[in-house]
C-alpha positions as CSV (number, residue, x, y, z in Angstrom):
1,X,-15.1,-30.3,-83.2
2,X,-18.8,-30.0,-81.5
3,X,-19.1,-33.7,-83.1
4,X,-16.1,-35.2,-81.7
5,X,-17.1,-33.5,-78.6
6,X,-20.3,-34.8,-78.4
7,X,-19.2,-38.2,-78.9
8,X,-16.7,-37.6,-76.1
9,X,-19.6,-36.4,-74.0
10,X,-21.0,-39.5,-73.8
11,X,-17.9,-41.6,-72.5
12,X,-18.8,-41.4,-68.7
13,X,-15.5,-40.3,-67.6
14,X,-15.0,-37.9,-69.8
15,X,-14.3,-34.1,-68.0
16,X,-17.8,-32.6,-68.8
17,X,-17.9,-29.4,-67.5
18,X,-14.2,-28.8,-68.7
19,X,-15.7,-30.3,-72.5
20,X,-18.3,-27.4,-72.3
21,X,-16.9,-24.9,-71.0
22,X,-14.3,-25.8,-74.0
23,X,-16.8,-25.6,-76.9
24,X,-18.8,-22.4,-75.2
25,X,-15.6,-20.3,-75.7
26,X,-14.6,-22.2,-79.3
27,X,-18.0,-21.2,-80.3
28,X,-17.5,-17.8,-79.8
29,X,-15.1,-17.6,-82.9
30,X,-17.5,-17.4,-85.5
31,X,-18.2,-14.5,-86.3
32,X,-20.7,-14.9,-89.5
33,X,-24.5,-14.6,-88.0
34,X,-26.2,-17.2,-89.7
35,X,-23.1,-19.6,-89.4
36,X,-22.8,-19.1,-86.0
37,X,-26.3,-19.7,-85.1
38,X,-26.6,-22.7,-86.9
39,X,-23.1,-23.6,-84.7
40,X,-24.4,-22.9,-81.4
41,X,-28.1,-24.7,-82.2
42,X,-25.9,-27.9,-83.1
43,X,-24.0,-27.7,-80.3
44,X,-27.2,-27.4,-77.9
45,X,-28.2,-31.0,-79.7
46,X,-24.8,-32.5,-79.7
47,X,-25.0,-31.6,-75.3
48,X,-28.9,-32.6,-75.2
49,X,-28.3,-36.3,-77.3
50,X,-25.0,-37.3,-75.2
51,X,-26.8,-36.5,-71.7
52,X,-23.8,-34.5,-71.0
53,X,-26.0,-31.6,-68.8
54,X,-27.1,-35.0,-66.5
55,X,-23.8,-35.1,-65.1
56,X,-22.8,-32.2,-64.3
57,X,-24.2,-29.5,-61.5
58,X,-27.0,-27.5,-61.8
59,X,-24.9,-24.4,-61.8
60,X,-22.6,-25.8,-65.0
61,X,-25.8,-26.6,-66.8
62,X,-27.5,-23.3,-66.3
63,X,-24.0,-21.3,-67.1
64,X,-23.8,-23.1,-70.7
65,X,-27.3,-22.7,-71.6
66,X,-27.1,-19.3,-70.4
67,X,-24.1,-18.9,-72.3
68,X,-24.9,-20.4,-75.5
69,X,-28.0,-18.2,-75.2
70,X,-26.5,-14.8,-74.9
71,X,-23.9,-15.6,-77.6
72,X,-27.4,-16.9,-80.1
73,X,-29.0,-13.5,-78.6
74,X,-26.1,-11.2,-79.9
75,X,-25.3,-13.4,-83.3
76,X,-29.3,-12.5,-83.9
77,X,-29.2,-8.7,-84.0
78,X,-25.6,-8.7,-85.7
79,X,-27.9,-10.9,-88.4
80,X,-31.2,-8.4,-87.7
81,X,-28.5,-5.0,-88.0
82,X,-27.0,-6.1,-91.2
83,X,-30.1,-7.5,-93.1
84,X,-30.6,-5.6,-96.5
85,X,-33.8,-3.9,-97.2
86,X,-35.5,-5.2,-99.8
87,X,-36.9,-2.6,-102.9
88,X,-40.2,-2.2,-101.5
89,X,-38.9,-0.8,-97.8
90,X,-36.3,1.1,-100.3
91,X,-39.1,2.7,-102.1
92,X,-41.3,3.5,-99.4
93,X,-38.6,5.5,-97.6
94,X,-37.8,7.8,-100.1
Protein backbone atom coordinates (compact mmCIF):
# COMPACT_ATOMS: atom_id res chain seq x y z
CA UNK A 1 0.00 0.00 0.00
CA UNK A 2 3.01 2.63 0.89
CA UNK A 3 3.92 1.79 -2.94
CA UNK A 4 0.76 2.46 -4.49
CA UNK A 5 0.68 5.49 -2.30
CA UNK A 6 3.68 6.77 -3.31
CA UNK A 7 3.00 6.50 -6.81
CA UNK A 8 -0.24 8.31 -6.03
CA UNK A 9 1.74 10.93 -4.30
CA UNK A 10 3.18 12.07 -7.23
CA UNK A 11 0.00 12.69 -9.37
CA UNK A 12 -0.35 16.56 -8.53
CA UNK A 13 -3.87 16.39 -7.59
CA UNK A 14 -3.82 13.83 -5.63
CA UNK A 15 -5.16 14.74 -1.64
CA UNK A 16 -1.63 14.74 0.03
CA UNK A 17 -2.15 15.46 3.37
CA UNK A 18 -5.33 13.16 3.40
CA UNK A 19 -2.73 10.28 1.62
CA UNK A 20 -0.41 10.68 4.69
CA UNK A 21 -2.19 11.16 7.16
CA UNK A 22 -3.80 7.69 5.64
CA UNK A 23 -0.50 5.71 5.68
CA UNK A 24 0.69 7.31 9.29
CA UNK A 25 -2.31 5.63 10.97
CA UNK A 26 -2.02 2.22 8.52
CA UNK A 27 1.44 2.14 9.63
CA UNK A 28 0.64 1.85 13.00
CA UNK A 29 -0.68 -1.71 12.60
CA UNK A 30 2.37 -3.50 12.61
CA UNK A 31 3.07 -4.55 15.49
CA UNK A 32 6.45 -6.79 14.87
CA UNK A 33 9.60 -4.30 15.73
CA UNK A 34 11.89 -5.03 13.08
CA UNK A 35 8.94 -5.26 10.42
CA UNK A 36 7.64 -2.24 11.40
CA UNK A 37 10.74 -0.26 11.20
CA UNK A 38 11.67 -1.34 8.07
CA UNK A 39 7.68 -0.14 7.12
CA UNK A 40 7.96 3.17 8.47
CA UNK A 41 11.85 3.79 6.93
CA UNK A 42 10.11 2.83 3.41
CA UNK A 43 7.51 4.91 3.81
CA UNK A 44 9.74 8.02 4.73
CA UNK A 45 11.45 7.26 1.03
CA UNK A 46 8.30 6.50 -0.75
CA UNK A 47 7.09 10.53 0.75
CA UNK A 48 10.82 11.91 0.13
CA UNK A 49 11.01 10.35 -3.87
CA UNK A 50 7.37 11.52 -4.85
CA UNK A 51 7.99 15.27 -3.39
CA UNK A 52 4.77 14.75 -1.62
CA UNK A 53 6.05 16.96 1.73
CA UNK A 54 6.56 19.99 -1.18
CA UNK A 55 3.08 20.35 -1.43
CA UNK A 56 1.76 20.34 1.45
CA UNK A 57 2.10 23.00 4.69
CA UNK A 58 4.73 23.15 6.82
CA UNK A 59 2.61 22.08 9.76
CA UNK A 60 1.45 18.65 7.71
CA UNK A 61 5.03 18.01 6.99
CA UNK A 62 6.37 18.39 10.43
CA UNK A 63 3.23 16.30 12.00
CA UNK A 64 4.18 13.20 9.63
CA UNK A 65 7.71 13.28 10.23
CA UNK A 66 7.04 13.79 13.75
CA UNK A 67 4.77 11.02 13.65
CA UNK A 68 6.53 8.53 11.75
CA UNK A 69 9.34 9.32 14.25
CA UNK A 70 7.61 8.70 17.50
CA UNK A 71 6.02 5.43 16.14
CA UNK A 72 10.09 4.36 14.85
CA UNK A 73 11.09 5.67 18.53
CA UNK A 74 8.56 3.20 20.31
CA UNK A 75 8.97 0.18 17.58
CA UNK A 76 12.89 0.61 18.76
CA UNK A 77 12.67 -0.14 22.49
CA UNK A 78 9.76 -2.77 21.94
CA UNK A 79 12.86 -4.29 19.59
CA UNK A 80 15.64 -3.10 22.50
CA UNK A 81 12.99 -4.71 25.49
CA UNK A 82 12.63 -8.00 23.87
CA UNK A 83 16.15 -8.61 22.50
CA UNK A 84 17.60 -11.97 23.99
CA UNK A 85 20.75 -12.09 25.87
CA UNK A 86 23.25 -13.81 24.37
CA UNK A 87 25.36 -16.71 26.57
CA UNK A 88 28.12 -14.49 27.55
CA UNK A 89 25.65 -11.57 29.25
CA UNK A 90 23.87 -15.03 30.60
CA UNK A 91 27.00 -16.16 32.12
CA UNK A 92 28.21 -13.08 33.53
CA UNK A 93 25.07 -12.54 35.47
CA UNK A 94 24.88 -15.53 37.36
Amino acid sequence: MVTVAGAWLSDESAPVSDILLDLVEMSKGIQHPVKGIFLRHFLNLTVRVSSALDRVSVDTAVAFVLANFVEMSKLWVKLSAVRPRNSHEQRMLT
